[in-house]
VOGU-3710 file (C-alpha; in Angstrom, 3 decimals, decimal comma):
1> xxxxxxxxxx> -38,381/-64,358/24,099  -41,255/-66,141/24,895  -44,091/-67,015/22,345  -44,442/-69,225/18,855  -44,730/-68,081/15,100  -47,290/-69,099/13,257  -46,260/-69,626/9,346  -47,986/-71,311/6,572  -47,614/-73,522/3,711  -48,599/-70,424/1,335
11> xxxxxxxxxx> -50,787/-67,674/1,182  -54,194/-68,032/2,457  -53,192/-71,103/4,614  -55,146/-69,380/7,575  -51,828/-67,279/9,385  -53,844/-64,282/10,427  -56,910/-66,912/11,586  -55,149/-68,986/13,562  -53,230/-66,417/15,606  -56,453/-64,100/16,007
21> xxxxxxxxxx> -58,019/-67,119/17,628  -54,834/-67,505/19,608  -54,577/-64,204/21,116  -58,448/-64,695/22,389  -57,551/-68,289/23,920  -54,493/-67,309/25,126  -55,770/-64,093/26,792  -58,301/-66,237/28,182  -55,628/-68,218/29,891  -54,649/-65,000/31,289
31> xxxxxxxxxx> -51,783/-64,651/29,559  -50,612/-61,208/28,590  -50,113/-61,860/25,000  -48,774/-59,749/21,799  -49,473/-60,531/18,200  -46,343/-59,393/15,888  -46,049/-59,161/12,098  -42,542/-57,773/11,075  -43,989/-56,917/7,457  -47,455/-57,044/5,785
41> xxxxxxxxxx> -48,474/-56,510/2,640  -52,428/-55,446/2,370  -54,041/-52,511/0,981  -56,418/-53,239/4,417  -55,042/-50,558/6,880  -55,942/-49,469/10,112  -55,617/-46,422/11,502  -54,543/-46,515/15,245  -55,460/-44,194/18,110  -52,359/-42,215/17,784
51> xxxxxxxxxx> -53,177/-41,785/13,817  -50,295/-43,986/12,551  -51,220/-47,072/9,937  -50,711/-50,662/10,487  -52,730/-53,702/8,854  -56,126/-54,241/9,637  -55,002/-58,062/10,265  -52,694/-57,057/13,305  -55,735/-54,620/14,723  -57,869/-57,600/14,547
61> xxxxxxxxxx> -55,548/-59,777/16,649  -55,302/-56,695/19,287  -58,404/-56,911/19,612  -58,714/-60,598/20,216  -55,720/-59,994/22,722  -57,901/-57,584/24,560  -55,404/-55,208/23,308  -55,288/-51,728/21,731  -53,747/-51,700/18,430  -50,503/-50,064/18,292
71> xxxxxxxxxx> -48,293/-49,792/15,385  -45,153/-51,789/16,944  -47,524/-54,847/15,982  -46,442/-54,195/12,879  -43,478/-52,034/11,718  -43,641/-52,914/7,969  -47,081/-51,843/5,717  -46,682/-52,275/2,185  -49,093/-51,214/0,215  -49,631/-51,752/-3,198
81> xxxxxxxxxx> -49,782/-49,436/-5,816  -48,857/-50,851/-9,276  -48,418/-54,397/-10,540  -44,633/-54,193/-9,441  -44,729/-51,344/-6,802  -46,433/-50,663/-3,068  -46,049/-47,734/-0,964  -43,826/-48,277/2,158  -44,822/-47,212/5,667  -42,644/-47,473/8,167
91> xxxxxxxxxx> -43,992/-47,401/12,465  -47,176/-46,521/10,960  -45,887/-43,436/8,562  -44,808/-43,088/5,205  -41,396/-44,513/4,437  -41,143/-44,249/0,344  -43,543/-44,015/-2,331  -41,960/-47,050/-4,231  -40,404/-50,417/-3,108  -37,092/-49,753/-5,887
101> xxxxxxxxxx> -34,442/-50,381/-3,416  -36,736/-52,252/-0,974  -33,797/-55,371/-0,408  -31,131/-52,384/0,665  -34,271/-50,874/3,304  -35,440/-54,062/4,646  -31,622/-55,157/5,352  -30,870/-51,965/7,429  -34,187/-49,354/8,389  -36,616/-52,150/8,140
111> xxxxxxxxxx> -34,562/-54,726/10,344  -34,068/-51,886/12,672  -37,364/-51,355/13,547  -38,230/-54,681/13,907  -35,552/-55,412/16,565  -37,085/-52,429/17,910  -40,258/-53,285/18,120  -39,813/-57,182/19,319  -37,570/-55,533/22,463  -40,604/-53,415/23,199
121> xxxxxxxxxx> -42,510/-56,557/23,222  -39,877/-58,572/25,286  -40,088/-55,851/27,999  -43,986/-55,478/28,240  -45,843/-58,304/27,184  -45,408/-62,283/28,552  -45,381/-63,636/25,588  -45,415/-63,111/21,289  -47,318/-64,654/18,375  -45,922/-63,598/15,029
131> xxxxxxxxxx> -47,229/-64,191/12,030  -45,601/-64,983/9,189  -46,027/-64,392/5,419  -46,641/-66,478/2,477  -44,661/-69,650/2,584  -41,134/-69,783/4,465  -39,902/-72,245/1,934  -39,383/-69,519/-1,228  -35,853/-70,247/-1,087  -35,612/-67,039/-3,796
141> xxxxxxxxxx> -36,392/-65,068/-1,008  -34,329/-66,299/1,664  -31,084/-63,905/1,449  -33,445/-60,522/1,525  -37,034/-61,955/3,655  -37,775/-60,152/6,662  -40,927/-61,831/7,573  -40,344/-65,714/7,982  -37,616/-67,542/9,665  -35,239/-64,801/9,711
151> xxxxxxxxxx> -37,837/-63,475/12,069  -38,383/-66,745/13,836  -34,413/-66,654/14,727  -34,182/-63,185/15,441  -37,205/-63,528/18,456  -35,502/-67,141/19,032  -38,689/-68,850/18,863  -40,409/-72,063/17,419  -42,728/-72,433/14,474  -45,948/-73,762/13,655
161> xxxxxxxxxx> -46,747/-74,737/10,031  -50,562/-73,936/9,041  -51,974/-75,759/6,138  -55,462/-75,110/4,477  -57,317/-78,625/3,838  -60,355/-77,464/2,329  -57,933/-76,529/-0,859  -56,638/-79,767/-1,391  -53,200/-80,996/-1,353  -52,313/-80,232/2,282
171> xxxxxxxxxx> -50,244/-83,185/2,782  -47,757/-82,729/-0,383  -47,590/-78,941/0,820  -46,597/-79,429/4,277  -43,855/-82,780/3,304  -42,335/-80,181/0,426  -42,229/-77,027/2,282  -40,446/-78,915/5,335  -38,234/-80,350/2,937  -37,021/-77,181/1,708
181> xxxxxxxxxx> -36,407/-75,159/4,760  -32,962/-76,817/5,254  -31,514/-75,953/8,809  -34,602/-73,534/9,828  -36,542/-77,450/9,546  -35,024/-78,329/13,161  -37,215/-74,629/14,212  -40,767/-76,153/13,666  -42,008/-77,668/16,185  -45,633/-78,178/14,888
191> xxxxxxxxxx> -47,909/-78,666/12,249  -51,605/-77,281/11,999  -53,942/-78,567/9,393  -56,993/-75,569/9,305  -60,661/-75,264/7,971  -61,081/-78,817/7,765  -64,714/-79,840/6,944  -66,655/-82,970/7,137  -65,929/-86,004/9,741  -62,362/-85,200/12,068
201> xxxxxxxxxx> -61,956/-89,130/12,342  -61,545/-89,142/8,295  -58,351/-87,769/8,577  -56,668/-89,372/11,344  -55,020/-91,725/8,838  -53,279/-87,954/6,796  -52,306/-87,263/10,755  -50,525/-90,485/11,649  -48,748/-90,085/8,025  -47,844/-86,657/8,573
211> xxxxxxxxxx> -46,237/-87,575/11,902  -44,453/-90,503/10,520  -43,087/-89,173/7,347  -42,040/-85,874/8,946  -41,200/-86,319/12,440  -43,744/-83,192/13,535  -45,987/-83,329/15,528  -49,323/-82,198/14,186  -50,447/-79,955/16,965  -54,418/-80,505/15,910
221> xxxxxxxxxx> -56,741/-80,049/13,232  -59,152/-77,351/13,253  -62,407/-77,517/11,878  -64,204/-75,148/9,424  -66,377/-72,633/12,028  -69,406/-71,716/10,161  -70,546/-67,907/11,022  -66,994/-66,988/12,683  -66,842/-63,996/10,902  -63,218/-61,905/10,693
231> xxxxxxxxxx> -61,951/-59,084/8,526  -59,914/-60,289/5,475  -56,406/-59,659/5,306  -55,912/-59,421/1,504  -57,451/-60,317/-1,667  -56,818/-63,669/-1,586  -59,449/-64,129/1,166  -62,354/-61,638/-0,401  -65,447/-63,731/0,847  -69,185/-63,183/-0,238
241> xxxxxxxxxx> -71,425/-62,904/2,532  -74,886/-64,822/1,687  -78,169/-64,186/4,144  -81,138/-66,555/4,151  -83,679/-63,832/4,970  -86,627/-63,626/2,758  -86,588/-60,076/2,440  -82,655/-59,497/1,468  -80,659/-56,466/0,621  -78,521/-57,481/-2,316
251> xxxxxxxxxx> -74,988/-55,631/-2,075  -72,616/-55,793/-5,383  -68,619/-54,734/-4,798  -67,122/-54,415/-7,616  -63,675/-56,423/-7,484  -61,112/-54,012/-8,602  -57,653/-55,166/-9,235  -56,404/-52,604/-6,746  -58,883/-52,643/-4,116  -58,229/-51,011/-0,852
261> xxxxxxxxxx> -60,024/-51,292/2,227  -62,331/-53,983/1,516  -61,773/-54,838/5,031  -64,028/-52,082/6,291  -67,408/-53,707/4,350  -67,054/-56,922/6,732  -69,038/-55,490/9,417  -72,474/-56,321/6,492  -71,402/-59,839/7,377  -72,943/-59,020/10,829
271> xxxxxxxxxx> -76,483/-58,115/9,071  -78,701/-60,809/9,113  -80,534/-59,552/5,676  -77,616/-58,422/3,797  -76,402/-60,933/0,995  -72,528/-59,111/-0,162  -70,802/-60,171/-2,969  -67,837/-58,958/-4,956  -68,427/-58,565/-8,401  -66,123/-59,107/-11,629
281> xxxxxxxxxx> -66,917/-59,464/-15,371  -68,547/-63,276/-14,878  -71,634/-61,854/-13,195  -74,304/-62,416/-15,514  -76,308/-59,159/-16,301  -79,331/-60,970/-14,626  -77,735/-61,244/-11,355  -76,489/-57,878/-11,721  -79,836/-56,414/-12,198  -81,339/-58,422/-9,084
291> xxxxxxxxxx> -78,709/-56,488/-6,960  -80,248/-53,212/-4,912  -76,695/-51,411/-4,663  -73,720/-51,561/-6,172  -70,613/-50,373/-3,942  -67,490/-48,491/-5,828  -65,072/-49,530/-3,061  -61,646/-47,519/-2,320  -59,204/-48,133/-5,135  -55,513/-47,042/-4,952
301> xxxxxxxxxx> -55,121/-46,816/-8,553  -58,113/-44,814/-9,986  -56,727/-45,484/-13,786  -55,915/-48,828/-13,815  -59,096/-49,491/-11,685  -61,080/-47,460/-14,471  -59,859/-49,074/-17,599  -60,541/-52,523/-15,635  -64,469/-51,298/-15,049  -64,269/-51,088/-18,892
311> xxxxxxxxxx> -62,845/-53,823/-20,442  -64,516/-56,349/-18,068  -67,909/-54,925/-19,388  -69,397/-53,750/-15,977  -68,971/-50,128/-17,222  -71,885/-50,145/-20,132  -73,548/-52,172/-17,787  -73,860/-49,755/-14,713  -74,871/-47,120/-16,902  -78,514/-48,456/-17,755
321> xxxxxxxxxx> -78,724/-50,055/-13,821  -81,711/-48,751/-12,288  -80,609/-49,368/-8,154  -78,510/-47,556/-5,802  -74,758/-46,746/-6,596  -72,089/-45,738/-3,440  -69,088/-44,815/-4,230  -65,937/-45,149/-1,149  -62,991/-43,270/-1,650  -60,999/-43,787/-5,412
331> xxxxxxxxxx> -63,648/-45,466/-6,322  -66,320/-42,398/-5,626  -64,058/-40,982/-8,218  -64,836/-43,607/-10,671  -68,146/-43,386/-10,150  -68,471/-39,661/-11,190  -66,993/-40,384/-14,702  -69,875/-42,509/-15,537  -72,535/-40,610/-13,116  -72,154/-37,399/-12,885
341> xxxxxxxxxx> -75,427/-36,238/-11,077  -77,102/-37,747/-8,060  -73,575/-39,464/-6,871  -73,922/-40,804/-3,366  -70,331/-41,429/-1,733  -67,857/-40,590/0,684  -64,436/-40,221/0,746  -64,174/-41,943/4,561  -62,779/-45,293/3,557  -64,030/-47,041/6,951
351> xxxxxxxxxx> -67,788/-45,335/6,996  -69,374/-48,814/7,217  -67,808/-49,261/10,011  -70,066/-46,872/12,027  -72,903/-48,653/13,178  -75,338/-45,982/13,207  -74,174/-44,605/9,566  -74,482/-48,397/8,434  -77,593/-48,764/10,116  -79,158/-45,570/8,650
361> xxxxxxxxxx> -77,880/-46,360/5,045  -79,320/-50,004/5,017  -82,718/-49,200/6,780  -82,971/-46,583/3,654  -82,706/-49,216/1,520  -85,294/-51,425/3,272  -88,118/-48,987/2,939  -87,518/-48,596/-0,515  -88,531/-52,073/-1,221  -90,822/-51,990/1,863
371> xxxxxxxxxx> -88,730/-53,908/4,311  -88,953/-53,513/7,722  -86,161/-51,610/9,358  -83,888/-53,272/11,856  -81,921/-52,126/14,537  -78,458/-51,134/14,863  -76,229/-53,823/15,169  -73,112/-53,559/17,919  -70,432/-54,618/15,432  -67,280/-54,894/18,073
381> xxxxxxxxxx> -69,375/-56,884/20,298  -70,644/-58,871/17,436  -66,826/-59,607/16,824  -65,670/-60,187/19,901  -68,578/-62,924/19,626  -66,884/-64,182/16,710  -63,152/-64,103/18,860  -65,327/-65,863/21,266  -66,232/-68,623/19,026  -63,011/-69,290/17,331
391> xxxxxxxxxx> -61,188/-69,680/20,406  -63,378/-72,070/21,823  -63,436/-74,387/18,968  -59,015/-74,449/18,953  -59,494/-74,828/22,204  -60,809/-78,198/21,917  -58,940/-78,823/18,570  -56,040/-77,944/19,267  -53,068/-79,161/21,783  -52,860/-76,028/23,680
401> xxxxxxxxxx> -50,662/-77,294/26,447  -48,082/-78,290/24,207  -47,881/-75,073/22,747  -47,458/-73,438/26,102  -44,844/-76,060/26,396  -43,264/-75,062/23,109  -43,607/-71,107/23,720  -42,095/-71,221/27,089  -45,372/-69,770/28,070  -46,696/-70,167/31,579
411> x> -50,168/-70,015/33,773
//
């Protein structure tokens, strides 16, 4: 079939980025294009139109694509629910509870559906962008993976190897991984170093070695974007959101262990007053008494999620804070064992994303300290801004005509 896969040097290496902004550029082109992850791990869901769950990180390239998200994006979900357990869904429903004999399910059922859902792809769509998971070169992995180069030979289509600069050692990760992929090696046909920041021309040198010493070519190098802002896929990428207003609303998270849903607070990044951060047992009690809310956020493990409140210290502290608490989902839960009048919550994991109830919420908090209120913010035209943005600056970074070249893609 027609299209690329996108893989990375490990987690975090900017997968889910770098495809969203290819699905807008691509569509763009006006090229009917699909993003495709076989399996996902992320307690970030998103609940399509038909009611069935995929991960928020394939919505968010729909979307880019111009696309409605549709759970053949992604056939896998896992979803964690214990240090060594997730819950399975399976096109968008749920599978299994527990991931005991997941090697015997991903070998038959799981490979089943995503055959299934690539042909569906094949026959409607001009072209694919998959995204793989983690780092292809976990050769402990390679006789049970469903997500990286078995997936790459199974749609018969190139790879593109994503590196993160801005955390250092980019150039040992990409020579090492390549060196360990053994036959799949001859499949990548590209290298991408991401969120580079400072002066491009500084690292034309790394380029020319890259080339040299790996016989790649390095398909561009694309800058950090400053105020692109995108849903996180998974814990790894939690980011604080920081405002320069004067008059700020300060938002705590707490950072459980088994956060869920975090996803659905990234629409505050779109407020220009709101400062968000996640919170852990390092915040000093100063910084947690300048905050004006604290937000219990969706937890799939209420008990371990509890005892962690506790033993980091935040638990005694919450009790004397005098600001607002909201509790989401589990974590509303939590919040009632240590409040147990005047508890503000909802058990609608995704009610920030509702403009108007977001709106009405923070404007609440502004006349309490005798802010002005604002006005409701249009948060999918806000990120389709953002789509906007990020496809524009890979269009210039990035050498898209030799990945149409690659993808068997054509104008």
């Amino acid at each position: 079939m027609n299209g690329i896969m996108i893989q990375g040097t490990s987690s975090g290496a900017g997968k889910s980025f770098i495809v969203t902004g290819l699905c807008r550029l691509l569509s763009d082109m006006g090229i009917k294009v699909c993003p495709f992850k076989s399996q996902n791990m992320s307690n970030n869901a998103y609940i399509t139109h038909d009611g069935l769950e995929i991960s928020t990180a394939q919505a968010t390239q729909a979307q880019a694509a111009r696309l409605t998200p549709e759970c053949f994006m992604n056939p896998i979900l896992l979803k964690p629910r214990h240090n060594t357990s997730s819950e399975i869904i399976l096109n968008g429903r749920t599978y299994a509870h527990d991931t005991s004999n997941y090697r015997e399910f991903a070998l038959n059922e799981g490979m089943k559906a995503i055959r299934e859902s690539l042909a569906y792809i094949a026959a409607n769509f001009e072209a694919v962008i998959i995204e793989g998971a983690g780092s292809p070169a976990e050769i402990n992995l390679n006789d049970s993976e469903i997500v990286n180069m078995r997936i790459a030979r199974e749609a018969d289509v190139p790879v593109i190897l994503v590196a993160d600069v801005g955390k250092g050692g980019s150039l040992a990760s990409v020579a090492g991984t390549l060196d360990l992929l053994g036959d799949d090696r001859k499949r990548v046909k590209g290298i991408i170093y991401n969120m580079f920041r400072g002066d491009m021309s500084l690292f034309d040198d790394a380029v020319k070695w890259t080339e040299n010493y790996t016989g790649v070519k390095v398909v561009g190098v694309v800058p950090f974007i400053e105020g692109a802002r995108i849903a996180p896929e998974d814990s790894l990428n939690i980011t604080d959101y920081h405002s320069t207003s004067t008059n700020q609303i300060r938002i705590g998270v707490l950072r459980f262990p088994n956060i869920a849903n975090f996803s659905d607070l990234s629409a505050f990044a779109h407020e220009a007053d709101v400062s968000l951060r996640y919170i852990d047992g390092n915040i000093s009690v100063c910084d947690f008494f300048r905050l004006d809310v604290v937000i219990f956020p969706h937890t799939n493990n209420i008990k371990e999620s509890r005892k962690w409140l506790y033993e980091s210290g935040l638990g005694k502290v919450i009790r004397i804070f005098g600001g607002a608490l909201f509790g989401i989902g589990g974590g509303m839960e939590i919040l009632r064992t240590i409040r147990r009048k005047r508890i503000e919550g909802t058990n609608v994991t995704s009610i920030f994303r509702n403009d108007d109830i977001r709106s009405s919420w923070l404007n609440r908090l502004r006349r309490t300290k005798n802010y002005g209120e604002h006005g409701i913010i249009d948060t999918p035209a806000a990120n389709n801004d953002s789509f906007d943005e990020i496809a524009r600056v890979m269009s210039q970074s990035l050498d898209v005509s030799y990945i149409l070249k690659i993808s068997g893609m054509k104008l």
